[in-house]
N, C-alpha and C positions, 0 to 999 in steps of 0.2 A: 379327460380330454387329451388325445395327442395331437401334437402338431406337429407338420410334416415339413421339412425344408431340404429345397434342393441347389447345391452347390454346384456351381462350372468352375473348374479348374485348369488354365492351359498346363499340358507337359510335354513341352519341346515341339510347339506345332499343331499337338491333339488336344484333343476335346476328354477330359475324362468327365463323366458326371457322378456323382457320391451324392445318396439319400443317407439323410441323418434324420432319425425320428425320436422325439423324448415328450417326457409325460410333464405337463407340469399341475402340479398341485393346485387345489384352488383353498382357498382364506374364507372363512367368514369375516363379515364389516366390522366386529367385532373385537376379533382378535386384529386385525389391521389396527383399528382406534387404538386398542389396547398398547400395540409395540410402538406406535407413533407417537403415544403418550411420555409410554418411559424413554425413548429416544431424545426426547424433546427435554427432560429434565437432567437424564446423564449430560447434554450438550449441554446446560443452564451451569450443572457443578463444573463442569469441565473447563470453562470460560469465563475467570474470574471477573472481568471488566464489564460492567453492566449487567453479567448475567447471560451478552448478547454472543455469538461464534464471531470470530474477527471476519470483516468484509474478506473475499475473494475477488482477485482481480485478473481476468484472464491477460492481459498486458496492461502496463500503464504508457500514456503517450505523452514526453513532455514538450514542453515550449517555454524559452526563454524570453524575456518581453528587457528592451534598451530602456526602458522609464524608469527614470531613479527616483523611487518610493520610498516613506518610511513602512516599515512593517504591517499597520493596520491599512495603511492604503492598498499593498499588494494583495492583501487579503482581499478585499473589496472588490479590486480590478478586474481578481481572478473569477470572484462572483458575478459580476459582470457581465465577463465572458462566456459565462455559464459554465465555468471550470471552478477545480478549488487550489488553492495555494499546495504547492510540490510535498503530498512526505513520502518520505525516501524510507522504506520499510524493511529493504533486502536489498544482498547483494545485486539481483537484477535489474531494481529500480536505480541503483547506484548509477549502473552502467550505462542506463537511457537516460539520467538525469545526464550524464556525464557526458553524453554523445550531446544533449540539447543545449549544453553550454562553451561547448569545444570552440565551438565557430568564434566568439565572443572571449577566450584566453587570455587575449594579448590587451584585452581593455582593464583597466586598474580600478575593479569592481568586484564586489561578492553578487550575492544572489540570493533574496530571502528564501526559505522555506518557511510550512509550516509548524515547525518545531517551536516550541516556547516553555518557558518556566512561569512567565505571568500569573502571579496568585498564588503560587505553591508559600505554605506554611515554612515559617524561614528554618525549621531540621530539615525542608523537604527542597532545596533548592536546586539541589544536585538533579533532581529527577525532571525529566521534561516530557511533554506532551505533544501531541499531533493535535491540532487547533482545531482542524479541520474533521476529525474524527473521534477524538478526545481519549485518541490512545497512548500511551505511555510509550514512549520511543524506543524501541528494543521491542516490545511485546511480542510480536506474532514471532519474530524467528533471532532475538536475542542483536542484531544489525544495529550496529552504532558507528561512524565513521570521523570521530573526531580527530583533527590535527593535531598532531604532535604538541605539549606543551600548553594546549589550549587548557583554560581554567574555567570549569564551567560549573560552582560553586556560586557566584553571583545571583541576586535576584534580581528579577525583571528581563529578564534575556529573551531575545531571539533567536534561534540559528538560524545563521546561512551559510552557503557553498564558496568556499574561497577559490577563486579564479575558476580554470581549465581542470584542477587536481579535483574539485567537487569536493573534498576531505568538508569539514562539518567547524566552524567558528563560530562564537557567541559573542553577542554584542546587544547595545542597549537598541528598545526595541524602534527609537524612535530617529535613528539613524537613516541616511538614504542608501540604498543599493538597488540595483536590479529585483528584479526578481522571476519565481520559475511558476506556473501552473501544470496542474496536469487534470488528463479529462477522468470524469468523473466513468466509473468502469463498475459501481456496483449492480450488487445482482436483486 
C-alpha cells in the first residue's frame, strides 16, 4: 500500500508544491501482540519501583495555600481539592514550585511537601519518599534540593520548602506550616 502526501511550502512569496510518496509495511496482529509483549516486560525490568515506568507529567502547576497545617492535614486538604500534596521531582518542578511560593517570601513560614521518611526501617532513615506516589525522592532524575547543613538522618520527618529559596528542610511531621499542592497531570 502507498500513501501519497502532499506538502505546501511558502518560498519567498510562491507556492512550491513537493509529492512525497513512501510504502509502509503492514504487521500481522501477531507480531504486533508479540513486540507489545516484550516491550511491556523490557519496561517492568527497567523500572525498579513497583515494576510500574515512573508517571510523565507534561507540566506540573503549583499553588501555595496560607493555612498553617500539620503535615497529615496538608495532605488531606490537598485531596480535597482534588490535587495532591507538592513533590518536587526535577529541576523544573523546583522552579514552578518556586515561582508558587515567591509571592509569600517575606512570611516566616515553610511549606509542606509531599516528601516524608514516615516508616522507613531505622538503617533506612536517610531515604525519603513522595507520599503521594510512593517514589523515592531522587528517582526519576536523581533531584534532591536540600539546604545547606540540613540533617536529614532523623526518623519520622517531613520535608518542606524553606521560605522564597524553595531549598528542601526536614522536620517533625506534626509541626504547622503552609503548605503547597499540585494538580494531578497523570497520564
Amino acid at each position: 500500500m502507498r500513501a501519497r502526501q502532499v506538502y505546501v511550502l511558502p518560498i519567498v512569496g510562491m507556492l512550491a508544491v513537493c509529492s512525497l510518496a513512501a510504502s509502509v509495511p503492514s504487521s500481522s496482529s501477531d507480531e504486533k501482540a508479540s513486540i507489545r509483549s516484550e516491550a511491556a516486560e523490557s519496561d517492568q525490568r527497567a523500572f525498579p519501583v513497583n515494576h510500574l515506568p515512573p508517571l510523565t507529567y507534561s507540566s506540573k502547576k503549583y499553588t501555595a495555600y496560607l493555612e498553617v497545617v500539620n503535615f497529615f492535614q496538608a495532605w488531606q486538604l490537598c485531596r480535597d481539592k482534588g490535587k495532591r500534596l507538592a513533590a518536587i521531582e526535577s529541576y523544573d518542578d523546583h522552579k514552578a514550585v518556586r515561582e508558587a511560593i515567591l509571592p509569600y517570601a517575606g512570611f516566616e513560614a515553610a511549606f509542606w511537601t509531599a516528601g516524608t521518611n514516615l516508616g522507613a526501617k531505622p538503617a533506612e532513615t536517610g531515604t525519603y519518599y513522595w507520599i503521594t506516589n510512593d517514589r523515592p525522592v531522587g528517582y526519576l532524575s536523581g533531584f534532591e534540593n536540600w539546604l545547606t547543613g540540613v540533617t536529614v538522618t532523623d526518623s519520622d520527618q517531613c520535608i518542606a520548602l524553606f521560605l522564597g529559596s524553595a531549598l528542601w528542610i526536614a522536620g517533625t511531621c506534626d509541626t504547622n506550616a503552609f503548605y503547597v499542592c499540585e494538580e494531578s497531570q497523570d497520564v
